[in-house]
N, C-alpha and C positions, 0 to 999 in steps of 0.2 A: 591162688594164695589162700592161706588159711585166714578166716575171718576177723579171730583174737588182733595178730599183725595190720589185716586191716583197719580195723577199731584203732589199734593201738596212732599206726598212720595216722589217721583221723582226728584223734587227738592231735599229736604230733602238729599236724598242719594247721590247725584254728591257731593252738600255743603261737606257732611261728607267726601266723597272721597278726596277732594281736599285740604279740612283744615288738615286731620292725612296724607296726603302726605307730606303735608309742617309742619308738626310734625316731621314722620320719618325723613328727611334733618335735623331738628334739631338735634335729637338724632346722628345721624350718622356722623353731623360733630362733637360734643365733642367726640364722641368713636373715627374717624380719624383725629381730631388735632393733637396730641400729636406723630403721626407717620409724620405730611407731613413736617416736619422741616423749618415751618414759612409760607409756601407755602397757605397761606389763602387764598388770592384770587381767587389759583389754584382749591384747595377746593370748594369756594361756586359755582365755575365755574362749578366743575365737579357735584357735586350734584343737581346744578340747572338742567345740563343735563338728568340728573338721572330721576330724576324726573319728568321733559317734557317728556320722553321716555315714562313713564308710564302713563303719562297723557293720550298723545297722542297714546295709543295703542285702546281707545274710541272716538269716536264722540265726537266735547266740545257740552252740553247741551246746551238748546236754551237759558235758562235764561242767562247764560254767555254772556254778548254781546259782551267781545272782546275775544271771543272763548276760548280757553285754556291758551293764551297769558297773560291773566290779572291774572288770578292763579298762572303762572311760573314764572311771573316778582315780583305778589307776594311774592313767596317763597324766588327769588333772593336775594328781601331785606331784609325779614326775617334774612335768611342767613348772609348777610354781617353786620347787624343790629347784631348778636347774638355775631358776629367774636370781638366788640371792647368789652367784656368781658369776664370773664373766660365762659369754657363751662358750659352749664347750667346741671344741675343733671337731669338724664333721671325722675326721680319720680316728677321734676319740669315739666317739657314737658306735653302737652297734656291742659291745661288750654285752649288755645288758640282753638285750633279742637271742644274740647268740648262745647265752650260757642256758636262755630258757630254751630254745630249741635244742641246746645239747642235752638237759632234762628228762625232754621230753621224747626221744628220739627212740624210738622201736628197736631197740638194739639191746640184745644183754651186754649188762655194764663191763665185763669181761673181755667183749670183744670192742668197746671202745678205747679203751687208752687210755693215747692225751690228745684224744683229735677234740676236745674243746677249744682248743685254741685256733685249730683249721675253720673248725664252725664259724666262731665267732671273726674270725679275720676275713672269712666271707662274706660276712652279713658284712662288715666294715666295707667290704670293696666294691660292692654294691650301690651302698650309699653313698660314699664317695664319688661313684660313677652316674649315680642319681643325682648328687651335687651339683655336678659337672653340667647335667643337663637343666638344672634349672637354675645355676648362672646364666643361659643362653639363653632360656626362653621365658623366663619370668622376669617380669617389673616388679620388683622389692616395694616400690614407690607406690606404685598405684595397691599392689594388695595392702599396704600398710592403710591407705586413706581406706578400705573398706572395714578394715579392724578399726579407725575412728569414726566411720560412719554409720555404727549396728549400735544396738544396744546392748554392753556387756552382759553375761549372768554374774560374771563378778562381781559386776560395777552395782548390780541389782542388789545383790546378797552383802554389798558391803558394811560396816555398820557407819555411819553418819559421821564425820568428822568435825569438829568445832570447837 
C-alpha cells in the first residue's frame, strides 16, 4: 500500500478511537446517573478520568496538536453538555463518533456518498451491543459508590458555595 493512504488510515483510526471514547462516557453516564444520587459533577469527573486513562495508555498521535488533552477536555464538555438533559438513549449515541469517523476516512469524497449514515449506524450498533453487555456484567450500584468515594476534580475546581 501506498504510504500517503497509510498515514491517511492512521489518522483515520486515532479520530475513531477518540470520538467512540467520548461516546462510551456518554453511554455510561445515562446507565450511571440514575445510581450516583445527584452527584453529576462527580460523574463527568470520574468518567473524564476514565477515559484519559485510556487515552493515555497510547502515545497521543502527532495530528493531535494538544496531545491527548484536547480529546479529554473534549469529552469533559461532552460530558457536562449531556448532564443538563435527561440521559440520552444509548441507540441515540454514536452520531457524533460516526460522523467524525466518516471525516476522517481515507476515501475521496467522491467515492463516499451517503454512507455517513452506514458509518454512524454502526458505531450505534456497536454500542448498543456494548450496552447489552454491560447491563450483564456491571453493578451500576457499586461503580456509583466509587464515583462518591474519590475525590472529584470537579468538586476540586468548583468555586465555593454560600
Amino acid at each position: 500500500m501506498e504510504q500517503t493512504f497509510l498515514d491517511a488510515l492512521d489518522i483515520c483510526r486515532w479520530d475513531a478511537y477518540a470520538a467512540v471514547g467520548s461516546d462510551v462516557a456518554i453511554m455510561c453516564e445515562g446507565f450511571l446517573r440514575p445510581h450516583v444520587d445527584g452527584d453529576l459533577p462527580g460523574l463527568s469527573s470520574y468518567l473524564t478520568d476514565s477515559v484519559a486513562a485510556a487515552f493515555r495508555l497510547y502515545p497521543a498521535p502527532s495530528h493531535f496538536p494538544d496531545g491527548w488533552e484536547g480529546e479529554i477536555e473534549a469529552c469533559r464538555d461532552r460530558l457536562i453538555r449531556a448532564q443538563l438533559a435527561a440521559p440520552i438513549p444509548v441507540h441515540e449515541i454514536g452520531h457524533t463518533g460516526g460522523a467524525r469517523i466518516f471525516k476522517s476516512l481515507p476515501i475521496h469524497p467522491r467515492l463516499r456518498l451517503d454512507d455517513q449514515e452506514l458509518i454512524e449506524n454502526n458505531v450505534r450498533a456497536n454500542l448498543c451491543r456494548s450496552y447489552e453487555t454491560m447491563l450483564a456484567s456491571v453493578d451500576p450500584v457499586a461503580v456509583a459508590s466509587s464515583v462518591a468515594g474519590r475525590e472529584s476534580t470537579a468538586r476540586e475546581s468548583a468555586p465555593n458555595e454560600g
